[in-house]
N, C-alpha and C positions, 0 to 999 in steps of 0.2 A: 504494500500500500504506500511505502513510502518513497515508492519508484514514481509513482502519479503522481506526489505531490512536486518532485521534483520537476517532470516535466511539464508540470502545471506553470511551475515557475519559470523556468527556460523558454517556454512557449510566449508568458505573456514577455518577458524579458527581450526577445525576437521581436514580436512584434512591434513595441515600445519602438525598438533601433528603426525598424522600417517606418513606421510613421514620422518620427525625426529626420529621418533620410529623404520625405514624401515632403512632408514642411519645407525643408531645406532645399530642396528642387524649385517647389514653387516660390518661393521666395527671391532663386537666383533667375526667374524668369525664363525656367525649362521647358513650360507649357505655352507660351505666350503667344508662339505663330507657329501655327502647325499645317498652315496652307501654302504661304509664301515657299518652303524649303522645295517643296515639290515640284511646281511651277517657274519656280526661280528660270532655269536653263532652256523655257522655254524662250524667255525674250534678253533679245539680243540688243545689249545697249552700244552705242558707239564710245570707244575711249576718249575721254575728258580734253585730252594736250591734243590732241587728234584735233579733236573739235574747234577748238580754242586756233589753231595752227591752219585753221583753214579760214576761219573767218578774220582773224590778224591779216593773213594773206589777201584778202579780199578786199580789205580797209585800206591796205597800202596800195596795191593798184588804183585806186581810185582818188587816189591824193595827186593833185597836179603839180 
C-alpha cells in the first residue's frame, strides 16, 4: 500500500513540473502565432537594400 502512496506522490509531483513548464511556455509567447509559421514561405518579399538601391537609382537619373 505504500507503493500507491508513493506514486501518488510522484504522479502529482510530475504533473506540478509540467504545468510550470505549460505556464512558462505561454508566458514566453510559444503559443502566440501559430498560422503565420506555416504560411510564412509562401510569400515572397523583395530584399530591403534591393529595394532601396533601385529607387536611389531612379532618383538620381532624374536629377539634371
Amino acid at each position: 500500500m505504500s507503493v500507491v502512496f508513493v506514486l501518488v506522490f510522484v504522479a502529482i509531483i510530475m504533473a506540478g513540473a509540467f504545468l510550470i513548464a505549460f505556464i512558462w511556455s505561454v508566458k514566453n509567447g510559444q503559443y502566440e502565432d501559430t498560422y503565420t509559421p506555416s504560411v510564412r514561405i509562401l510569400f515572397d518579399d523583395p530584399p530591403v537594400k534591393e529595394a532601396e538601391e533601385i529607387e536611389k537609382g531612379k532618383k538620381e537619373n532624374n536629377k539634371p
